[in-house]
Backbone bond lengths (Angstrom), bond angles and torsions (degrees), N, CA, C in turn:
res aa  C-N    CA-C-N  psi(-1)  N-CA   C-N-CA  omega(-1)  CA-C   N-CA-C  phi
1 X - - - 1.442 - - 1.532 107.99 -
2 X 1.297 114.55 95.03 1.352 118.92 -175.24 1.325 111.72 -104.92
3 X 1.438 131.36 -28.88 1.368 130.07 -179.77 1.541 100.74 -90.68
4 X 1.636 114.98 131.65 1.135 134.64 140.35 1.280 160.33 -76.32
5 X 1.354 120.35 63.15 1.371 131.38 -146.64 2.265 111.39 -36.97
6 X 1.546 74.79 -25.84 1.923 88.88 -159.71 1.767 96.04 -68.43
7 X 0.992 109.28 -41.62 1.657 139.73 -175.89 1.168 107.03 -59.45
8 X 1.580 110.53 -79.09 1.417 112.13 -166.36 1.262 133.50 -80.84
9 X 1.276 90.60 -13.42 1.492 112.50 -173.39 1.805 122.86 -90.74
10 X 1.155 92.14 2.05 2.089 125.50 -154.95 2.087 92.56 -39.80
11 X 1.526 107.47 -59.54 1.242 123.47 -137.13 1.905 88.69 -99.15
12 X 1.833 124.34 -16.51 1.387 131.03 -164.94 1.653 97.04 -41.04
13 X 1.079 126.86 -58.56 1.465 117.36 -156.26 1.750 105.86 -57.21
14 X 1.809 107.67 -34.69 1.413 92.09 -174.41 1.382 108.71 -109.06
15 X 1.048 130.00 44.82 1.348 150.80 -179.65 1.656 104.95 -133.07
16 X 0.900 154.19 -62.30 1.400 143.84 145.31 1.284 112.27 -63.52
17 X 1.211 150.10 39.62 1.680 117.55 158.99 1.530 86.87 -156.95
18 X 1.758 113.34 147.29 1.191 114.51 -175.41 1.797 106.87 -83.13
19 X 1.555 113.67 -19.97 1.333 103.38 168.24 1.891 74.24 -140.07
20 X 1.555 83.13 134.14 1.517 82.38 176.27 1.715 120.72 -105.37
21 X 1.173 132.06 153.54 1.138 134.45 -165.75 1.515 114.66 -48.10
22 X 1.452 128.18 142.50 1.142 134.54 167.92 1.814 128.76 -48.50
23 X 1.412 99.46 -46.86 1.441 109.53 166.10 1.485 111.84 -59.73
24 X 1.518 106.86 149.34 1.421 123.97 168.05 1.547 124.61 -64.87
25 X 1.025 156.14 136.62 1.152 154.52 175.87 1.564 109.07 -55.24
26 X 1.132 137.47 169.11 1.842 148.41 -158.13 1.242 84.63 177.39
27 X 1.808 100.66 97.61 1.203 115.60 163.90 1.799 114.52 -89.75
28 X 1.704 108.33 131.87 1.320 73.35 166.78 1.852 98.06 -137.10
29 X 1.774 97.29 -177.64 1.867 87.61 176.98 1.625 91.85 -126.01
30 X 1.433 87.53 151.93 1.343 119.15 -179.64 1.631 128.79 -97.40
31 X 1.047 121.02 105.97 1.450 110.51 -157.32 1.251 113.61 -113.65
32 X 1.523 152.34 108.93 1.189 138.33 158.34 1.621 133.17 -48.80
33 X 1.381 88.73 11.60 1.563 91.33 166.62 1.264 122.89 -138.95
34 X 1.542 131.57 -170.33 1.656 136.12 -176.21 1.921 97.39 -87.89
35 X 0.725 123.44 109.99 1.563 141.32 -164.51 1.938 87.99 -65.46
36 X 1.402 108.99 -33.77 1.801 117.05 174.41 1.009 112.11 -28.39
37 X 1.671 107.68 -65.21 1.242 110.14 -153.12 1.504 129.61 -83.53
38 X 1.578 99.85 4.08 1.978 98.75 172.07 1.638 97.86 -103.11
39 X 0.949 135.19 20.72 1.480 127.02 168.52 1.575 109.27 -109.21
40 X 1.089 98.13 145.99 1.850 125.14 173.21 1.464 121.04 -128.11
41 X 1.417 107.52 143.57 1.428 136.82 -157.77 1.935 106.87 -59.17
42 X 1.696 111.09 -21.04 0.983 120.08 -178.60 1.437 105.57 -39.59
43 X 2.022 115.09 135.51 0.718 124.22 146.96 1.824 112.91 67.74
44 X 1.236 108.25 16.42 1.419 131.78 161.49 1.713 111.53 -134.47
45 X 1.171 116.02 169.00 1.612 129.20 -147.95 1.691 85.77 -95.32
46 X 1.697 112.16 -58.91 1.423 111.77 -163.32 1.808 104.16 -121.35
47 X 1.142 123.54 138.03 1.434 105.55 161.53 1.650 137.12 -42.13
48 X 1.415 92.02 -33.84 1.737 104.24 160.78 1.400 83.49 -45.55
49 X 1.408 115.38 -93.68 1.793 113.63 -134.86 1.459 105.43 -25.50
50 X 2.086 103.36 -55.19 1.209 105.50 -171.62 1.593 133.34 -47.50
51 X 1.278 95.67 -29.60 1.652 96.91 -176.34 1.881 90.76 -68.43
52 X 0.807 126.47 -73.50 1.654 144.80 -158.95 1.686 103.19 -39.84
53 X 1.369 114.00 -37.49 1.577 116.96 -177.55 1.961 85.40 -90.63
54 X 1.354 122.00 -67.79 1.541 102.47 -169.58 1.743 108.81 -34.27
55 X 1.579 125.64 -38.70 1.463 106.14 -142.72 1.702 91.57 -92.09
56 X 1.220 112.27 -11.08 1.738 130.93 -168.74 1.902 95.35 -75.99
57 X 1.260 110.26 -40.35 0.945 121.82 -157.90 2.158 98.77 -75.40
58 X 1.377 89.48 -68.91 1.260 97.99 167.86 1.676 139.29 -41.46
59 X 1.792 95.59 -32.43 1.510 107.68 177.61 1.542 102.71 -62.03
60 X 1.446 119.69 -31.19 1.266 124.15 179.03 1.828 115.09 -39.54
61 X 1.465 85.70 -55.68 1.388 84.59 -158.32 1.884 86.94 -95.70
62 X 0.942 157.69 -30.25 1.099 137.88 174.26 1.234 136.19 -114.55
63 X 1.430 97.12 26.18 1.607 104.03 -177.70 2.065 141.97 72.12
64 X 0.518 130.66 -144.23 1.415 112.26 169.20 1.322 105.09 -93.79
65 X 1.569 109.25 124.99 1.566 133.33 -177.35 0.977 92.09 -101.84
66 X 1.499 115.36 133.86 1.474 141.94 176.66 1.587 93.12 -124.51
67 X 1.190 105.53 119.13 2.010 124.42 175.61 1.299 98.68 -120.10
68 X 1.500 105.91 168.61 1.155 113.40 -168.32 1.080 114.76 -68.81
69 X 1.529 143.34 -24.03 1.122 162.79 167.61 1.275 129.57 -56.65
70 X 1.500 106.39 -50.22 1.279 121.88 158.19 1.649 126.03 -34.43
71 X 1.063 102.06 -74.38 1.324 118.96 169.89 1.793 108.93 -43.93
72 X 1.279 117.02 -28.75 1.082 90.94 -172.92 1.740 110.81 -113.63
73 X 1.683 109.82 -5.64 1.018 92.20 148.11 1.854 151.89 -86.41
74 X 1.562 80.29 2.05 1.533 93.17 164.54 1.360 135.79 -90.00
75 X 1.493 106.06 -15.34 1.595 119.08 159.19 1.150 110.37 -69.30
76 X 1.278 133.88 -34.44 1.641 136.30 160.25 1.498 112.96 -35.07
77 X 1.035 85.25 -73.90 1.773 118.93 175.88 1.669 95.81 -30.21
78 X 0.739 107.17 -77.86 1.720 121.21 179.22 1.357 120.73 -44.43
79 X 1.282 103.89 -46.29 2.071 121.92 176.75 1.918 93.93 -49.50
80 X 1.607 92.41 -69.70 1.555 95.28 -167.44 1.289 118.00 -68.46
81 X 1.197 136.24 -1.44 1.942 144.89 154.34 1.563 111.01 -66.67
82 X 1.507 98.45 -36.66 1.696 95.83 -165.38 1.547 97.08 -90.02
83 X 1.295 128.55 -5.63 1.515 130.73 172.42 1.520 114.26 -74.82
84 X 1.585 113.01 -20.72 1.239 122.16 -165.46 1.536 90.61 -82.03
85 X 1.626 136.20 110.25 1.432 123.83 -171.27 1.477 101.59 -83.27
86 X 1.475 125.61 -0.40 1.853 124.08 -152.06 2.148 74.29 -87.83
87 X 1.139 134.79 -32.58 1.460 141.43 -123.41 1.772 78.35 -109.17
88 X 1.308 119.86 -47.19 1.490 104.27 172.72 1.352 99.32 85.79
89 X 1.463 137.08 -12.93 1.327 130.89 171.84 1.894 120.37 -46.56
90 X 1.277 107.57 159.10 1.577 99.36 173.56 1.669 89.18 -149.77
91 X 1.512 114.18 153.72 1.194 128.59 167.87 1.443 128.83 -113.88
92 X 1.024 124.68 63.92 1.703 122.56 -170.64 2.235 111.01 -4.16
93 X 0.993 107.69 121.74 1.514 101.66 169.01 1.083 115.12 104.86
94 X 1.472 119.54 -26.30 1.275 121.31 -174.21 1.571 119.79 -63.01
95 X 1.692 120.35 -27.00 1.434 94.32 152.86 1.323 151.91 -42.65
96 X 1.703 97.63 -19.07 1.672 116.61 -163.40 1.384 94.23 -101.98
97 X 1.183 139.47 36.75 1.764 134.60 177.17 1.189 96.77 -85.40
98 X 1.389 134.69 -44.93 1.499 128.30 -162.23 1.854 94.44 -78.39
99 X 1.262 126.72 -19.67 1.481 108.44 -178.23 1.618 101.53 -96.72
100 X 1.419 122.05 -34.34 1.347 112.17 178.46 1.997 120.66 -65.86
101 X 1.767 94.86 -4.96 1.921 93.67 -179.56 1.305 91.78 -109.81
102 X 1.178 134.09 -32.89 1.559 119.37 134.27 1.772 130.01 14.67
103 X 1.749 79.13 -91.99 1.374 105.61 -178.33 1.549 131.53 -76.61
104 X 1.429 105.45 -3.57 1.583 138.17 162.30 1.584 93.38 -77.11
105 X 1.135 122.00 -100.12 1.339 107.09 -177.18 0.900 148.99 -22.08
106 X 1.235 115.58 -44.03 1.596 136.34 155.72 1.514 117.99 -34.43
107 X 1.516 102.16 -62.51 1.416 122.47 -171.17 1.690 106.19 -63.02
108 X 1.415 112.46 -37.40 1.489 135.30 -179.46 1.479 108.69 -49.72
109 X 1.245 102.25 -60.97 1.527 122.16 -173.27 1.289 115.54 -61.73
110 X 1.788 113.05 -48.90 1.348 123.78 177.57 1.709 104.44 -49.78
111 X 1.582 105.15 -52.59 1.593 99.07 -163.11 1.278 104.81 -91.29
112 X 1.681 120.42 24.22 1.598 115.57 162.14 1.124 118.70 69.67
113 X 1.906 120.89 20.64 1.339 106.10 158.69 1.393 127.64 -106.94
């Protein structure tokens, strides 16, 4: 992770825009991978901790990291809220889960993993 959105990006609003927007910028990074798996237990009690101070650490410098994981444990997150009927929540799409794990599988199989 070499680019720093928080960093490099400091001056973007008044560098692209001739009056630039009032709101603050929300940088975030995008990762094609599980952010888990390059951290180690070194010098922390549990690997939990470790992940939780590495990703704390990192938000610093790049803002909210979205990993691949992320994303999907928060659609979880969301499935089991919108089940709660007292909560009244709704999630657009959620009828289509049984065709989108479907279509995961599918795709899985095709590329042989």
């Amino acid at each position: 992770m070499e680019k720093k959105p928080l960093v490099d990006y400091e001056n973007f609003h008044k560098d692209y825009w001739t009056k630039p927007p009032p709101s603050p910028r929300i940088a975030a990074f995008f990762m094609p991978y599980d952010l888990r798996q390059s951290v180690t237990q070194t010098g922390y009690t549990s690997l939990a901790e470790a992940q939780h101070w590495t990703r704390w650490r990192h938000t610093r410098d790049y803002g909210v990291i979205i990993d691949r994981f992320r994303l999907a444990h928060y659609f979880a997150r969301g499935i089991l809220l919108a089940k709660r009927s007292c909560l009244g929540l709704t999630i657009e799409g959620l009828t289509k889960i049984n065709s989108l794990r479907s279509w995961i599988l599918d795709v899985s199989d095709f590329l042989g993993n």
